[in-house]
PAMARFI-994614 format. One record per residue (C-alpha): residue number from 1; x, y, z; chain. Coordinates in Angstrom, 3 decimals, always signed. Layout:
% PAMARFI-994614
<NUM <X Y Z> "A"> ...
% end
This chain:
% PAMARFI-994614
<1 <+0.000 +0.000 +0.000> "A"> <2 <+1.473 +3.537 -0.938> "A"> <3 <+2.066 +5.930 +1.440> "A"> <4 <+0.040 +8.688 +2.687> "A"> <5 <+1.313 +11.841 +1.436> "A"> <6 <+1.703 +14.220 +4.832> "A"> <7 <-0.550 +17.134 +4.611> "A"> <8 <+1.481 +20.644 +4.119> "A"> <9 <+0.579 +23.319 +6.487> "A"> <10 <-0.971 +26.316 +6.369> "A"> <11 <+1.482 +29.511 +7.041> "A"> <12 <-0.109 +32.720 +8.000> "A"> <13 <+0.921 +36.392 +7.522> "A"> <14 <+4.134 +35.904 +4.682> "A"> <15 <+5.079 +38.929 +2.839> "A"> <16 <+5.760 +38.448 -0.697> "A"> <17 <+8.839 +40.491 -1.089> "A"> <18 <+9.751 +39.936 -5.429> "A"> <19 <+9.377 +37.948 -8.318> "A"> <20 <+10.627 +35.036 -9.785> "A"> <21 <+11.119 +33.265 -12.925> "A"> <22 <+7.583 +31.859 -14.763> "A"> <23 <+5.838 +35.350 -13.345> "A"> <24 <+5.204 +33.529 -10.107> "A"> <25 <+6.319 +35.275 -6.684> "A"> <26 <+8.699 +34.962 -4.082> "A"> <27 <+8.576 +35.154 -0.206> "A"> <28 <+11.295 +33.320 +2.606> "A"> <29 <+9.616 +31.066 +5.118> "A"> <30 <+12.644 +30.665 +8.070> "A"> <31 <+15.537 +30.079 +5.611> "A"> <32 <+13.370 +28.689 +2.485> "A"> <33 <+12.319 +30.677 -0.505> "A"> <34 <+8.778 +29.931 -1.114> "A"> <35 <+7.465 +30.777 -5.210> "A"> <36 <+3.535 +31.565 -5.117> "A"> <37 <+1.855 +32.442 -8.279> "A"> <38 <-0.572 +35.844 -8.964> "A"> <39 <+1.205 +37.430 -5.840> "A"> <40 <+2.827 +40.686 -5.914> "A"> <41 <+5.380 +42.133 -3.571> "A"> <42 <+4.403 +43.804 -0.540> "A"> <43 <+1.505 +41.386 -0.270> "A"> <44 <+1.154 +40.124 +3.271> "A"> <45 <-0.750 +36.639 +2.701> "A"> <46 <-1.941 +33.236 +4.168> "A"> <47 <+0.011 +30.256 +2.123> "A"> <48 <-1.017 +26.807 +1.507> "A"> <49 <+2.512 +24.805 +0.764> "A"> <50 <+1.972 +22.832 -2.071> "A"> <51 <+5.308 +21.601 -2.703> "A"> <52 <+8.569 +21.142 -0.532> "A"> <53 <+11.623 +20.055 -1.546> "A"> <54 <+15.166 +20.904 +0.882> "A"> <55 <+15.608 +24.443 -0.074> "A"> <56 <+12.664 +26.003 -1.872> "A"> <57 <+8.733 +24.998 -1.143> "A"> <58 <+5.552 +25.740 -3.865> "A"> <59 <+2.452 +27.181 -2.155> "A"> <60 <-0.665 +28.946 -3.299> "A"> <61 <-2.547 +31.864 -1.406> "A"> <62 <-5.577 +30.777 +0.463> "A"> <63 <-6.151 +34.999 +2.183> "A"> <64 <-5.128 +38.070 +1.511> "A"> <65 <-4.981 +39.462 +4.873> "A"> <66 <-3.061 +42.871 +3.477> "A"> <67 <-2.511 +43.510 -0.774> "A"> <68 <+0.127 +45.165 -1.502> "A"> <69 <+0.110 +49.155 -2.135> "A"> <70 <+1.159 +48.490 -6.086> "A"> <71 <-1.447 +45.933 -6.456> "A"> <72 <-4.323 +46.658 -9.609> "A"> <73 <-7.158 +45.454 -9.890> "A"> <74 <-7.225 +43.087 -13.007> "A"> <75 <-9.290 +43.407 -15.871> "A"> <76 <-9.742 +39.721 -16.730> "A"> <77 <-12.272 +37.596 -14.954> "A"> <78 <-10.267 +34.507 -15.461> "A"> <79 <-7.475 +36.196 -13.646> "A"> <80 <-6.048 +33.683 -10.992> "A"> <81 <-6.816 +30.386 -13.162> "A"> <82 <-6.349 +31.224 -16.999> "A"> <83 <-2.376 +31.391 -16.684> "A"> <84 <-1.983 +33.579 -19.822> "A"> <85 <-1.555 +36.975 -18.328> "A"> <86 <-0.122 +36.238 -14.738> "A"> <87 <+0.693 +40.027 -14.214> "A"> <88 <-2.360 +41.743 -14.725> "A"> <89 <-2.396 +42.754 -11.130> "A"> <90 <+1.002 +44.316 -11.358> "A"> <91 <+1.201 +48.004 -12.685> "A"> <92 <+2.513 +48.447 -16.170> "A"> <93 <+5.799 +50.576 -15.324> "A"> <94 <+6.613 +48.030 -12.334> "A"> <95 <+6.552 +44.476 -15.166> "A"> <96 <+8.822 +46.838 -17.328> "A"> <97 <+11.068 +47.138 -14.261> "A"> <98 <+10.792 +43.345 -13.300> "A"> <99 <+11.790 +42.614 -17.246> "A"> <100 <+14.735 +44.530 -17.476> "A"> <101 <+15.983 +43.124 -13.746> "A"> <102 <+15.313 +39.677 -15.600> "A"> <103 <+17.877 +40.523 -18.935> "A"> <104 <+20.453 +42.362 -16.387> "A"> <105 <+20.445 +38.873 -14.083> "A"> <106 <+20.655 +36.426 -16.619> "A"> <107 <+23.834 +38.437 -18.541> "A"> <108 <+25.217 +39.017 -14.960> "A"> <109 <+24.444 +35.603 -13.390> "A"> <110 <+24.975 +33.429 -16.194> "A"> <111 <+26.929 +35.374 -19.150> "A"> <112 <+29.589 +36.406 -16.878> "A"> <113 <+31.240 +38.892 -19.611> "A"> <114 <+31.273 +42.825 -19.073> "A"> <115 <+28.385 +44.483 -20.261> "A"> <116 <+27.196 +48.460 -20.679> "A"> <117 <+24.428 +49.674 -18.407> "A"> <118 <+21.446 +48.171 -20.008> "A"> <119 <+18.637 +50.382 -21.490> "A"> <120 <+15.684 +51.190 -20.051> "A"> <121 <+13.217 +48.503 -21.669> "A"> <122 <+10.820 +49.455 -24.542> "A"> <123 <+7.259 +49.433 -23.566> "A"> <124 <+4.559 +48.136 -25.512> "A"> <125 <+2.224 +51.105 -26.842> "A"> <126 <-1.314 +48.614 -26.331> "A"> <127 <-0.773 +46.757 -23.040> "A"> <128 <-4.739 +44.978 -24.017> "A"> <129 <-5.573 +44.149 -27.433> "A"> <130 <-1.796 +43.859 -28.272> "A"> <131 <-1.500 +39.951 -30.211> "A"> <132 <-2.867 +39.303 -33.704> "A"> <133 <-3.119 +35.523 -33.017> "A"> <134 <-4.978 +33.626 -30.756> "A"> <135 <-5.718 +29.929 -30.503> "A"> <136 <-8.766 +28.589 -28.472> "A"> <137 <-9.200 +24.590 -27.801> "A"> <138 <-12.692 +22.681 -27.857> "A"> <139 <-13.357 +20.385 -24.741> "A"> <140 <-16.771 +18.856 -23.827> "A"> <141 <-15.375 +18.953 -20.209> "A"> <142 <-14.540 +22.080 -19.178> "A"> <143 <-12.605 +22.568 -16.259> "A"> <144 <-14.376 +23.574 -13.156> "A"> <145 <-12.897 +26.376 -11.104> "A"> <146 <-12.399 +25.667 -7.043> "A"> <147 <-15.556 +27.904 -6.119> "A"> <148 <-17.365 +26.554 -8.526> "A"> <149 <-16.738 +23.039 -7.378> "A"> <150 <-17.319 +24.482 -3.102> "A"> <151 <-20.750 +25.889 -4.807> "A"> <152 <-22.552 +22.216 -4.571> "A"> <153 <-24.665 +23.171 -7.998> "A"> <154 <-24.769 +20.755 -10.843> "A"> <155 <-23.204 +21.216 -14.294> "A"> <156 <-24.440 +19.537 -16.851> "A"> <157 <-23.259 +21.644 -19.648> "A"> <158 <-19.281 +21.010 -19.293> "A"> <159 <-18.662 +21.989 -23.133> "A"> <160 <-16.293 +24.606 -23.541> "A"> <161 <-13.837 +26.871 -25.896> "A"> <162 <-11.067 +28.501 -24.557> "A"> <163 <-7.452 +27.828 -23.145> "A"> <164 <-5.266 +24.940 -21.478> "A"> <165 <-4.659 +25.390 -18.099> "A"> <166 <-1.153 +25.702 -17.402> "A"> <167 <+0.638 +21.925 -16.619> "A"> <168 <-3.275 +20.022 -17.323> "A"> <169 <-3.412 +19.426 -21.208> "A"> <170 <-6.687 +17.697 -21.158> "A"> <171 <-8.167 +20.663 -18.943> "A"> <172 <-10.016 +23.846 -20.920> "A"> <173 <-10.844 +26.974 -19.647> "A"> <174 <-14.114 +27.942 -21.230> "A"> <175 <-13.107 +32.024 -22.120> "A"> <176 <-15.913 +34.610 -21.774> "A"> <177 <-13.674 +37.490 -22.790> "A"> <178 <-10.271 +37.618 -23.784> "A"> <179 <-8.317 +40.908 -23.643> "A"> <180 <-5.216 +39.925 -25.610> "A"> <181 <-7.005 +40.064 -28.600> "A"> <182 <-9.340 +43.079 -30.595> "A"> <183 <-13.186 +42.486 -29.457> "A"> <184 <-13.862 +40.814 -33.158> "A"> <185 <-11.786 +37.260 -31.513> "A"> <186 <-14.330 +36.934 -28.702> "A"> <187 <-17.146 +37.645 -31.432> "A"> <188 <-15.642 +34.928 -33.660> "A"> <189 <-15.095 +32.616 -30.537> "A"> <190 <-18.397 +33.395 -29.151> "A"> <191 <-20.722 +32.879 -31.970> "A"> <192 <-19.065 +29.667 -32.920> "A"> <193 <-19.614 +28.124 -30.037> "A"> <194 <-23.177 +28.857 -29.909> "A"> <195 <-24.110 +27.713 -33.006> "A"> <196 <-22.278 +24.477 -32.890> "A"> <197 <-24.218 +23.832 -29.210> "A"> <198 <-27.112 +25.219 -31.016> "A"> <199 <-27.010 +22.603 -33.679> "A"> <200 <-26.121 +19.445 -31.507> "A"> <201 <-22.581 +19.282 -32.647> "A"> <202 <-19.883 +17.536 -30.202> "A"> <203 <-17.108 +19.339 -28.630> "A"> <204 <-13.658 +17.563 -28.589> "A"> <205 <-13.297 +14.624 -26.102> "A"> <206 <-9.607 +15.456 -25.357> "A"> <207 <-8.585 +11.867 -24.002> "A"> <208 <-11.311 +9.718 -26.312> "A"> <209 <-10.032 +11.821 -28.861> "A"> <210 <-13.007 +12.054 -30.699> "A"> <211 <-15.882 +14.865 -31.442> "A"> <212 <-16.446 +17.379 -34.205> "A"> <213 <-15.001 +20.947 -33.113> "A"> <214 <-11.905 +21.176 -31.904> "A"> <215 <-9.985 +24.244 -32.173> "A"> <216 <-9.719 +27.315 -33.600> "A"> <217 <-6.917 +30.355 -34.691> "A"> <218 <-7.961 +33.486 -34.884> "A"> <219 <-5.135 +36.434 -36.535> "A"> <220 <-5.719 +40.024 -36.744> "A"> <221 <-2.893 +41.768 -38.662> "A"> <222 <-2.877 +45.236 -38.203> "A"> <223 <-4.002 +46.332 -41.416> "A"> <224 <-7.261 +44.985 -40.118> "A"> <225 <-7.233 +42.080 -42.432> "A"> <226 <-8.787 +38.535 -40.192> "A"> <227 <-7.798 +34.948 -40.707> "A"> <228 <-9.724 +31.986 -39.031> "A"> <229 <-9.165 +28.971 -39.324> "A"> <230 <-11.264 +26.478 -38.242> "A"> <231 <-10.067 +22.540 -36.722> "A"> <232 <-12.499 +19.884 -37.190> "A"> <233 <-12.138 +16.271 -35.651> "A"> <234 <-14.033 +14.426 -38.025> "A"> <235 <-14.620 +14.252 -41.047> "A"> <236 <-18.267 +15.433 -41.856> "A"> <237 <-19.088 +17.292 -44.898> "A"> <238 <-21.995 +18.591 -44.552> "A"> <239 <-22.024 +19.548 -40.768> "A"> <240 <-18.225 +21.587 -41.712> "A"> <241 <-19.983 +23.040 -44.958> "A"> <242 <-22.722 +24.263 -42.232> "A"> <243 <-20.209 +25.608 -39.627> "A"> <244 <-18.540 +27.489 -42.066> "A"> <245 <-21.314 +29.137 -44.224> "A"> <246 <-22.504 +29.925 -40.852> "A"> <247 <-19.660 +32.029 -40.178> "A"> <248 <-18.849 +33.386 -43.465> "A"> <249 <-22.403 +34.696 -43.030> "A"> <250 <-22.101 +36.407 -39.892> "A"> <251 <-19.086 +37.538 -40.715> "A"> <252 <-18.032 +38.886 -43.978> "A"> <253 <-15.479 +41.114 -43.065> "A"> <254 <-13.344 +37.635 -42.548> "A"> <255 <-10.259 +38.080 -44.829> "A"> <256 <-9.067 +34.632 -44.915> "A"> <257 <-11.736 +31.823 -44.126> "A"> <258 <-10.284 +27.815 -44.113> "A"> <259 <-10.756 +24.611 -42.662> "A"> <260 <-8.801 +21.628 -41.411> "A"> <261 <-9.812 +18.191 -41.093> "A"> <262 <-7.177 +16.847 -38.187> "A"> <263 <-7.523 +13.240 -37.579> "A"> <264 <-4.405 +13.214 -35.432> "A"> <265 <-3.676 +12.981 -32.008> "A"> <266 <-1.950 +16.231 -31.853> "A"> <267 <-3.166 +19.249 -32.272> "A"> <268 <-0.768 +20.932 -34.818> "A"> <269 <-2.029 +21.476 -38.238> "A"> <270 <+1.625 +22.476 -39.804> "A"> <271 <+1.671 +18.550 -41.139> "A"> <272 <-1.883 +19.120 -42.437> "A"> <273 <-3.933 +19.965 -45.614> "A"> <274 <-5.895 +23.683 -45.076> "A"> <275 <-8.888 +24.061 -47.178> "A"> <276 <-9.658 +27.158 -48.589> "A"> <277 <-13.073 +28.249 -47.888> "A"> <278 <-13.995 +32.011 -48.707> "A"> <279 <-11.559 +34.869 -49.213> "A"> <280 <-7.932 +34.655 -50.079> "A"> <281 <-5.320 +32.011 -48.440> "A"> <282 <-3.387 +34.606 -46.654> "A"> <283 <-3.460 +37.906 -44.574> "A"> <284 <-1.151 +40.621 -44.583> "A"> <285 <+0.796 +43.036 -42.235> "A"> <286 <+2.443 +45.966 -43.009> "A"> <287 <+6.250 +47.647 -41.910> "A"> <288 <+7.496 +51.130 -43.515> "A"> <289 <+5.051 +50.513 -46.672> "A"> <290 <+6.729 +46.820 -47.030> "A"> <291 <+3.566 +43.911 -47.307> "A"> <292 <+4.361 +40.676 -45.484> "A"> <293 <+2.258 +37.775 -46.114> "A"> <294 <+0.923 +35.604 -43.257> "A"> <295 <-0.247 +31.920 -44.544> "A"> <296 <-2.406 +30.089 -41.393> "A"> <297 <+1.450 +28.037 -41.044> "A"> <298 <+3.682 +31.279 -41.062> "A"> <299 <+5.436 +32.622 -38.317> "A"> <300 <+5.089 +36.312 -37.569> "A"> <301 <+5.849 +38.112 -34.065> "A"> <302 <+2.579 +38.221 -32.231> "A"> <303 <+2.659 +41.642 -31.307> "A"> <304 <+2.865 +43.581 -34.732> "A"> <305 <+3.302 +47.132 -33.380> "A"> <306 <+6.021 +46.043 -30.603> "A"> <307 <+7.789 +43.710 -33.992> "A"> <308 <+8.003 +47.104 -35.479> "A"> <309 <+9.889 +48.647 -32.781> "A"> <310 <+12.243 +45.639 -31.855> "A"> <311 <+13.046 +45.213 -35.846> "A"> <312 <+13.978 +48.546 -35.770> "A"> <313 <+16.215 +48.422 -32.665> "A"> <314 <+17.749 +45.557 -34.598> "A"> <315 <+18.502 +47.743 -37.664> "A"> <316 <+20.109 +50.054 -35.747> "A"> <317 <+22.035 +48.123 -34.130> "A"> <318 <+23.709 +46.507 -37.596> "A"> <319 <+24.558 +50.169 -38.534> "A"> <320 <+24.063 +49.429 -42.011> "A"> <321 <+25.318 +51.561 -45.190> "A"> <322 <+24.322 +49.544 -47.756> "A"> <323 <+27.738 +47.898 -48.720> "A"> <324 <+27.182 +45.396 -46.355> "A"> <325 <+26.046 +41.125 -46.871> "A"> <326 <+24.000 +40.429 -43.855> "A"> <327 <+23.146 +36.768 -42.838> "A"> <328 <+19.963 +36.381 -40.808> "A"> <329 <+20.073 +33.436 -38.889> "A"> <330 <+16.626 +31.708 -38.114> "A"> <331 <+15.317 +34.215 -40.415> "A"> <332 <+11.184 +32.184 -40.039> "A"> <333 <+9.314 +34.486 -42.716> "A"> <334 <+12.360 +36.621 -43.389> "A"> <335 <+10.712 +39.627 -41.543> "A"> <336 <+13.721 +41.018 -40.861> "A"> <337 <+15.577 +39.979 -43.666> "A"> <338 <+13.001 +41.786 -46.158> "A"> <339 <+13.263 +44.937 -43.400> "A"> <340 <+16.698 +45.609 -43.510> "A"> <341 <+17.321 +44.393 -47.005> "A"> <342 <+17.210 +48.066 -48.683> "A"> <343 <+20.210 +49.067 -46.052> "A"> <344 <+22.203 +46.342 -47.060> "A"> <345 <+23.937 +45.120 -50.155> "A"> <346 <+22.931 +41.559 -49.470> "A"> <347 <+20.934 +39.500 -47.130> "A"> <348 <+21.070 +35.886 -46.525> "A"> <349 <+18.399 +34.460 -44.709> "A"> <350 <+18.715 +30.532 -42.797> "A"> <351 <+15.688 +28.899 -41.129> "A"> <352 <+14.663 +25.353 -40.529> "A"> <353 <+11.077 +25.428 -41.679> "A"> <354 <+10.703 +24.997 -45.311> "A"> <355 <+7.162 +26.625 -45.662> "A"> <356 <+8.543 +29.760 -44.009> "A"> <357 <+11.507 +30.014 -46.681> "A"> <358 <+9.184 +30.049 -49.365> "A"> <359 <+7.084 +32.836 -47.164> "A"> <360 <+10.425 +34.765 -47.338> "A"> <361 <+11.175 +34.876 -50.858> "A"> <362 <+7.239 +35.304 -51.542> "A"> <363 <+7.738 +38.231 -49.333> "A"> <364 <+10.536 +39.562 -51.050> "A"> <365 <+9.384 +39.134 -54.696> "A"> <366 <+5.605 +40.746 -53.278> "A"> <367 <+7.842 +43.823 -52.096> "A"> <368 <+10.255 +43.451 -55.578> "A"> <369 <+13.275 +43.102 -53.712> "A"> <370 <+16.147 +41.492 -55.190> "A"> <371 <+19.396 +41.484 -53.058> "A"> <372 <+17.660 +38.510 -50.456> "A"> <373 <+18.421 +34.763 -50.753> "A"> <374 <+16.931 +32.396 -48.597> "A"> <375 <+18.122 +28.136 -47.404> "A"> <376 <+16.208 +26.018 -45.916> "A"> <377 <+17.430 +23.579 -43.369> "A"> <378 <+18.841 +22.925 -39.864> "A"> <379 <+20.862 +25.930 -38.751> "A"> <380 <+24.030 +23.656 -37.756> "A"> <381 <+23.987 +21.698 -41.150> "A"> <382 <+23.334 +24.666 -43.488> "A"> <383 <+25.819 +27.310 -41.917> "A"> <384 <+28.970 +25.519 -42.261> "A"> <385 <+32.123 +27.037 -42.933> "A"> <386 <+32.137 +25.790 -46.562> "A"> <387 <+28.587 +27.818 -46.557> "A"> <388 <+30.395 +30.955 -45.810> "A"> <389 <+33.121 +30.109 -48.577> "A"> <390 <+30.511 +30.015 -50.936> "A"> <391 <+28.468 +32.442 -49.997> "A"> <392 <+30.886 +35.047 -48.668> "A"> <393 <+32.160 +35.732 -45.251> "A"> <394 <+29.263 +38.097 -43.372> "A"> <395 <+29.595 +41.837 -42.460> "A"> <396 <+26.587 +41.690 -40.104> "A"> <397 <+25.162 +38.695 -38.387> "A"> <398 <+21.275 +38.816 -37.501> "A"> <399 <+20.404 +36.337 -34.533> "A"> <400 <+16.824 +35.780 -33.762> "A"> <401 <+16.880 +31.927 -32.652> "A"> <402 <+14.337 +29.930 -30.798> "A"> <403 <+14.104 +29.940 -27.185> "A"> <404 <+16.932 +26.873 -26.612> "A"> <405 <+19.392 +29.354 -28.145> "A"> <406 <+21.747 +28.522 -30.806> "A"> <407 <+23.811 +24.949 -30.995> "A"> <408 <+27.161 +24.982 -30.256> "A"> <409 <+28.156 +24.010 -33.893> "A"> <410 <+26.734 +27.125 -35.122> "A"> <411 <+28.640 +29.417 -32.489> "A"> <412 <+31.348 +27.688 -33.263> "A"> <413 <+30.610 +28.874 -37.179> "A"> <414 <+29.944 +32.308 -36.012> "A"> <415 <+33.142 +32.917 -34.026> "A"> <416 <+35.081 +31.038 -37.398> "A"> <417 <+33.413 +33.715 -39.789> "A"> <418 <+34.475 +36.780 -37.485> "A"> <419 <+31.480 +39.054 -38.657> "A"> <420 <+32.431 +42.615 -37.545> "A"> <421 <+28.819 +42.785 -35.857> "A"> <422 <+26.114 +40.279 -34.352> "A"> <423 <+22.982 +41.415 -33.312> "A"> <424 <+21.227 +38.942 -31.464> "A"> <425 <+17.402 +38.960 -30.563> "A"> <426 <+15.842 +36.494 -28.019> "A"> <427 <+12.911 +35.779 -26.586> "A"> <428 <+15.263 +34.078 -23.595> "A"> <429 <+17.486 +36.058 -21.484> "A"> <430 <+18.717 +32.845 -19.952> "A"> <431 <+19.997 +30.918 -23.161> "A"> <432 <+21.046 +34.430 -25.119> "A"> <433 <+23.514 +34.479 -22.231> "A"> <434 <+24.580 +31.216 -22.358> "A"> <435 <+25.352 +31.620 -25.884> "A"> <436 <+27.330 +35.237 -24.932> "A"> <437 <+29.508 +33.594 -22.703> "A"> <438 <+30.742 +31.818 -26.042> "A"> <439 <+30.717 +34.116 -28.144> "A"> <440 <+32.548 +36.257 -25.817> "A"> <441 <+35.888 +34.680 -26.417> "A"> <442 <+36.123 +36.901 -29.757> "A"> <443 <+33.204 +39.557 -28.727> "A"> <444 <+32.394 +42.513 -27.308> "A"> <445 <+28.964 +43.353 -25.606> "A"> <446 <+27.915 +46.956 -26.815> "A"> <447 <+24.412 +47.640 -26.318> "A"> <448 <+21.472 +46.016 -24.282> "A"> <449 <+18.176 +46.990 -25.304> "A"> <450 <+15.398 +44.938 -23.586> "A"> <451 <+11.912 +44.826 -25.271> "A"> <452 <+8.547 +44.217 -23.930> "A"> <453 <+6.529 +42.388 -26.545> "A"> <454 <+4.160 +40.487 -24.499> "A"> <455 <+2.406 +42.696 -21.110> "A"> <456 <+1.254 +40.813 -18.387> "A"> <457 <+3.396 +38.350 -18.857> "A"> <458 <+6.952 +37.921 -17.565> "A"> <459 <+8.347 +36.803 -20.974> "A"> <460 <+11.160 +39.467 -22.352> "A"> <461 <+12.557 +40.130 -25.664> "A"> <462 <+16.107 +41.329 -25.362> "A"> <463 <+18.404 +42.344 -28.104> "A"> <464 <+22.263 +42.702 -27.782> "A"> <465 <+24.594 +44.259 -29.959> "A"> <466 <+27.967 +42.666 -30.186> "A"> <467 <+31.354 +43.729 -31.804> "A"> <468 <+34.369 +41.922 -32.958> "A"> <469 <+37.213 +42.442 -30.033> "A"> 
% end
C-alpha cells in the first residue's frame, strides 16, 4: 500500500517580497524561498505549501490578509486560473522594471562577460488588445474552477472553448472574454460556439479523442485584415460546410476563411492539408510601406506594433550603409531579412522550416526586392564554414533563434566567420547568455536593449549588440 502523502501546512501572515522566474512570486519562510503564483510584492498573505523540496517549497494563497500598495485590480475575470496573463495585477511601469531586472540577471548571473548599463526597456504602446493571433481549444469537459466546485450546484453543460490550463493538457478553460485580442476574436469565438451547441454538434473529447469541433486560430494583422481557421475532428461534410457558411455569413469582413480536417492525435495542423473556404489564403501586415504575407502556417511576431519597434532596434544596431552582406540566422518568414534588405547590399536568410523560406522569398518578390536569398534547413547543417566560402564571409550577423538558443556548432561557425557585428534577438534572457559567454571569447557586448513584446506576462525580448574584439 502507498504511502500517505503528509498534509502541508498552512502559514499565516508571509510577505511576498519579489518575483521570480515563470511570473510567479517569491517570499522566505525561516531560511526557504517559497514561489507563489498571482502574488505581488508587498503582499502580506496566508500560504497553503503545495510543494517542498530541501531548499525552496511551492504554495498557493488561500487569504489576503493585506494587498500590496502596487497591487491593480485586473481586468480579466479569469485572472487567478487562466495562466496567460499572470501580471495583470502588477502596474505596467513596475513588469517593465521586473523585465529589465530579468535581462540584467541572466547576462550578470549566467553570461559572466562585461556588459554596458542596459537600457531602459521598450514598452509596448497597447498593453490589451496587443497579439494578432490567438488559438482557443474545444473540450466537452470544461474545467471547473475551485468555487465553482465548493458551490454544490450541478453542471451539466461542461462543453467549452477557450485555453489549457497551465501543466493540465486535457483541462479547458471555457473564455468569456479575452483581452489579448481586438473584441472581433471573442465575437468569432463566441458565436461559434453557440451555433455548434445550437445545432447538436460535439465538442472535442480530449482523451477519447473524438468529437467534431476542436480548435480554432484566430489572426488580426494590423491592417485589419482577419484569418480563421477552423479545426475539425471528423470528417463530416456537410455539418463543416454548415459551420462554415454559418460564419462566413455572420461575418463577412473575414479576410481569410479555411478549414482543417485533423484526424491526429496532436493538435498541430503544420503537417496538415488547409482548405480554402472564402476569401484569399493569406493575410497581410504591413512595416514602412513593405507587405508581409501571413499563410495560417507562417510565423510572424505576435505583437505587430512592438515587432516594429524591436526590428527597428535591430537595424540600428547593424549600422548598415548599404555595402554590407547580412546573414539572418533563423530568419522564419524573413521579416527582418526583407526589413533591412534596402540598407544592405545583401541579405542571406537561414531557417529550418521549409514553408517559411518560401514565405520569405514570396515576401521579397511581393515587395520586388532582389538582393535577399533564402536556405532552408537545420541551422548547424546549413551554416557551415564551406557555406560561408561560398556564400561570402558576413559583415553583419542577424540572430533571432528559438528559445533553446543557438547549438554549439553554429557558435562555433559564427566565431570562425568573425562578422564585424552580431545582433542577437531572443525571446530568452537565460539561453542568449549562455550563448554570450561563447561568443565572448572573440566579442564585445555593446548595447542592451530589452523589449517588452508580451504585457502581463513575464516573458522578455532582449536584443544585444555585439562587436568583434
Amino acid at each position: 500500500m502507498a504511502r500517505k502523502r503528509k498534509e502541508l501546512p498552512i502559514v499565516e501572515g508571509v510577505e511576498i517580497t519579489g518575483v521570480a522566474a515563470e511570473g510567479k512570486s517569491i517570499a522566505r519562510v525561516n531560511d526557504m524561498v517559497v514561489f507563489i503564483p498571482f502574488g505581488a510584492p508587498g503582499d502580506v498573505v496566508d500560504i497553503k505549501l503545495d510543494k517542498k523540496k530541501r531548499n525552496y517549497a511551492e504554495a498557493h494563497i488561500v487569504k489576503m490578509v493585506k494587498p500590496s500598495l502596487r497591487r491593480v485590480e485586473p481586468k480579466c475575470v479569469h485572472f487567478g486560473v487562466c495562466g496567460g496573463c499572470k501580471w495583470q495585477h502588477i502596474p505596467y511601469e513596475d513588469q517593465l522594471q521586473y523585465k529589465r531586472n530579468q535581462v540584467c540577471d541572466a547576462l550578470q548571473r549566467i553570461a559572466k562577460v562585461d556588459i554596458p548599463e542596459v537600457n531602459p526597456i521598450l514598452g509596448s504602446s497597447e498593453i490589451y488588445h496587443y497579439r494578432n493571433k490567438l488559438e482557443f481549444t474545444f473540450s466537452n469537459r470544461s474545467w471547473l474552477t475551485f468555487e465553482e466546485l465548493q458551490s454544490g450546484k450541478e453542471f451539466p453543460d461542461r462543453n467549452a472553448l477557450g485555453f489549457h490550463i497551465p501543466g493540465a493538457f486535457d483541462k479547458v478553460l471555457d473564455i468569456k472574454k479575452c483581452w489579448l485580442q481586438d473584441d472581433l476574436s471573442d465575437e468569432i469565438r463566441l458565436f461559434i460556439r453557440e451555433y455548434s451547441l445550437r445545432k447538436g454538434y460535439s465538442f472535442y473529447d480530449l482523451k477519447a479523442q473524438s468529437g467534431l469541433m476542436r480548435t480554432l486560430m484566430v489572426r488580426i494583422a494590423s491592417t485589419g485584415e482577419v484569418m480563421l481557421v477552423v479545426v475539425f475532428g471528423e470528417d463530416d461534410r456537410e455539418k463543416i460546410v454548415d459551420v462554415m457558411d454559418a460564419v462566413a455569413a455572420r461575418f463577412p469582413q473575414i479576410t481569410s476563411l479555411l478549414y482543417v480536417v485533423n484526424l491526429k492525435v496532436n493538435d498541430t495542423i503544420g503537417d496538415q492539408d488547409i482548405v480554402l473556404f472564402r476569401g484569399r489564403d493569406y493575410i497581410e501586415e504591413e512595416m514602412e510601406g513593405l507587405r508581409f504575407r501571413i499563410g495560417p502556417k507562417s510565423f510572424y511576431q505576435t505583437n505587430s506594433r512592438q515587432a516594429y519597434e524591436l526590428y527597428k532596434v535591430a537595424r540600428r544596431m547593424a549600422e548598415l550603409t548599404g555595402n554590407e552582406l547580412v546573414y539572418d540566422l533563423y530568419t522564419g518568414t524573413g521579416t527582418i531579412a526583407n526589413f533591412v534588405a534596402r540598407q544592405a547590399r545583401k541579405v542571406i536568410g537561414i531557417e529550418y522550416v521549409p514553408e517559411a523560406i518560401e514565405d520569405a522569398r514570396l515576401n521579397s518578390a511581393v515587395n520586388g526586392i532582389d538582393n535577399t536569398l533564402f536556405y532552408a534547413g537545420d541551422m548547424k547543417d546549413i551554416l557551415t564554414d564551406g557555406f560561408i566560402a561560398e556564400h561570402g564571409n558576413p559583415d553583419v550577423m542577424i540572430i533571432d533563434p528559438p528559445r533553446a538558443g543557438m547549438h554549439e556548432d553554429v557558435v562555433k561557425v559564427i566565431l570562425n566567420a568573425a562578422p564585424r557585428k552580431l545582433v542577437y534577438v531572443s525571446c530568452n534572457p537565460a539561453t542568449q547568455a549562455r550563448d554570450i559567454a561563447l561568443l565572448d571569447a572573440k566579442y564585445k557586448v555593446m548595447e542592451v536593449q530589452p523589449v517588452d513584446m508580451f504585457p502581463h506576462t513575464h516573458h522578455v525580448e532582449n536584443v544585444v549588440a555585439l562587436e568583434l574584439r
